[in-house]
N, C-alpha and C positions, 0 to 999 in steps of 0.2 A: 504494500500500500504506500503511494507518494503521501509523504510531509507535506504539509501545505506551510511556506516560509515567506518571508518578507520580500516585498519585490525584487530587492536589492542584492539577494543570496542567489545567485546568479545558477542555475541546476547544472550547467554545463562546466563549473568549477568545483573541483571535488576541495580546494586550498578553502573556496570561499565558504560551501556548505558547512565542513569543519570548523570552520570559526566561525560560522553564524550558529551551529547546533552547542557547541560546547564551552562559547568562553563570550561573544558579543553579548551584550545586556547583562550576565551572571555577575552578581555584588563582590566584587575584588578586596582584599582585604592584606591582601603581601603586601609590604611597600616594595623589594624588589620588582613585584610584578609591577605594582602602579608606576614606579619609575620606566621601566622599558613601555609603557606604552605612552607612558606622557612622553616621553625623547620619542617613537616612533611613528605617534601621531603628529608631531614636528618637522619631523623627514617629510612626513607622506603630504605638507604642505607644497600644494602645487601640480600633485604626481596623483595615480591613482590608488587608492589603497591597495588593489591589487601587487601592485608593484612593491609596493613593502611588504605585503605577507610573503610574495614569493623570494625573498632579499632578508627573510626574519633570522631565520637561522643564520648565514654570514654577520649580520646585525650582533647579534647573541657573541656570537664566537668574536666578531671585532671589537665589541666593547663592554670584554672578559665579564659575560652572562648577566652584563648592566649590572653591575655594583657599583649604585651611587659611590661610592668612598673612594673606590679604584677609579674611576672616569674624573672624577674630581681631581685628582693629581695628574694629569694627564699633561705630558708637557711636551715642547716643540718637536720631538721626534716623533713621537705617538701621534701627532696629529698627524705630519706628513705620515706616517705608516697606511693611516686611513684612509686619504687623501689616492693613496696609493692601490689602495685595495679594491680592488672590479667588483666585487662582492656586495659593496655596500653603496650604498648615495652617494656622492664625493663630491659633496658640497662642502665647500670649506666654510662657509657663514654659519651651517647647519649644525658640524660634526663641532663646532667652536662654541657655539650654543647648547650643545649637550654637556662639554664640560663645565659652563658657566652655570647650567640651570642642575646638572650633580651637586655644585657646590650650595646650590640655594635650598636645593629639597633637602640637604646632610644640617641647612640650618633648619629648617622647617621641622624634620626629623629630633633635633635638639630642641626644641622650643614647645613640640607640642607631646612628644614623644615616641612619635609615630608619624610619617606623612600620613598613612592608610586616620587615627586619631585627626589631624587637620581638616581632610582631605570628606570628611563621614561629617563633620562638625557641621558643616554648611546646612547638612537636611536631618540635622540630629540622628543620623546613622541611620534613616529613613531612604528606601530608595521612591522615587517619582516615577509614578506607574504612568505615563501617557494613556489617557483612555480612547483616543479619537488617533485617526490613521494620518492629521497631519503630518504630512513632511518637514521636520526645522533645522535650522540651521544653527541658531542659538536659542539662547534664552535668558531671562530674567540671574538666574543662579550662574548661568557660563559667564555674562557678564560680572559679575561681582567676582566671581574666584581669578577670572581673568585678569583683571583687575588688580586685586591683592596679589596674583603669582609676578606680578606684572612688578608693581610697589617691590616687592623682594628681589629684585633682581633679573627673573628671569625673562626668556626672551621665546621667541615659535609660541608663543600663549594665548593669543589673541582671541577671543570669544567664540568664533565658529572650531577654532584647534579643541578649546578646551570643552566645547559642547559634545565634539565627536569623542572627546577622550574620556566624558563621564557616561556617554553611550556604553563605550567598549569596556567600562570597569565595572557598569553594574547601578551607577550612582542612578541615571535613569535607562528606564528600561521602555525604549522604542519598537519592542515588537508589536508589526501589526498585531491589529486586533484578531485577525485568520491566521496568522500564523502561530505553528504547536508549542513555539517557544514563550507564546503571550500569557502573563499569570495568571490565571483564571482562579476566581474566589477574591478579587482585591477590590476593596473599598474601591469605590468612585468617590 
């Protein structure tokens, strides 16, 4: 029996289906994790997401499995390394941005205790169930975190980055209303 899944899980991608069945919308809660997608949802500025999921693994492997701490020390050779590397985006505004914004989330991580803690605060650990099948680009809450990530330093953070990146952690959860991934039993 076919899934019925959000317009956007593309059937003829077995990359895309995968990450739309098993990890897009689900409430993220590693900071590891939520760091590699806030850095990959920053690459994929410009590019098609596709393009970054098929470049994830090289991504993983070039900037040693995103340990904010490790990417944060990351100095002039390391950069050209990456710069170098076919593997991954080789954007150098980008890959330069990822070290600056390691450094902001290792404060962020200090301060609140947790990015995953910072990062949940915004909707008191509540994720936003979309009930209607508009399409958005932002919102009220990407604005404001935008914002503040923006204030601390960092940079790739701009409202629609950070809309799609609380998509993909969980924070809200845009599965159409027909598709099997949508949670059914949730307050309106």
């Amino acid at each position: 029996m076919e899934l019925n899944r959000c317009r956007w899980a593309d059937p003829a991608s077995e990359i895309y289906i995968a990450y739309h069945d098993q990890e897009w919308g689900r409430p993220e809660h590693d900071d590891r994790k939520l760091f590699e997608m806030l850095i990959l949802e920053g690459f994929q500025a410009g590019l098609s997401w596709l393009t970054i999921l098929k470049k994830r693994e090289a991504f993983r492997r070039a900037f040693d499995g995103f340990d904010p701490a490790i990417v944060a020390g990351y100095g002039p050779e390391k950069l050209e390394e990456l710069m170098a590397d076919p593997g991954i985006v080789r954007n150098r505004r980008k890959i330069q941005t990822a070290v600056q914004n390691a450094k902001a989330f290792l404060t962020i991580q200090k301060e609140y205790g947790s990015f995953d803690r910072y990062l949940w605060g915004f909707t008191d650990g509540q994720v936003i169930v979309n009930t209607d099948d508009e399409v958005r680009a932002s919102s009220e809450l990407s604005d404001r975190i935008s914002a503040d990530l923006k204030r601390r330093g960092m940079n790739f953070v701009g409202t629609v980055i950070i809309y799609s990146f609380l998509q993909a952690v969980g924070v809200v959860n845009d599965h159409e209303t027909g598709c099997w991934c949508y949670p059914r039993g949730q307050k309106d």
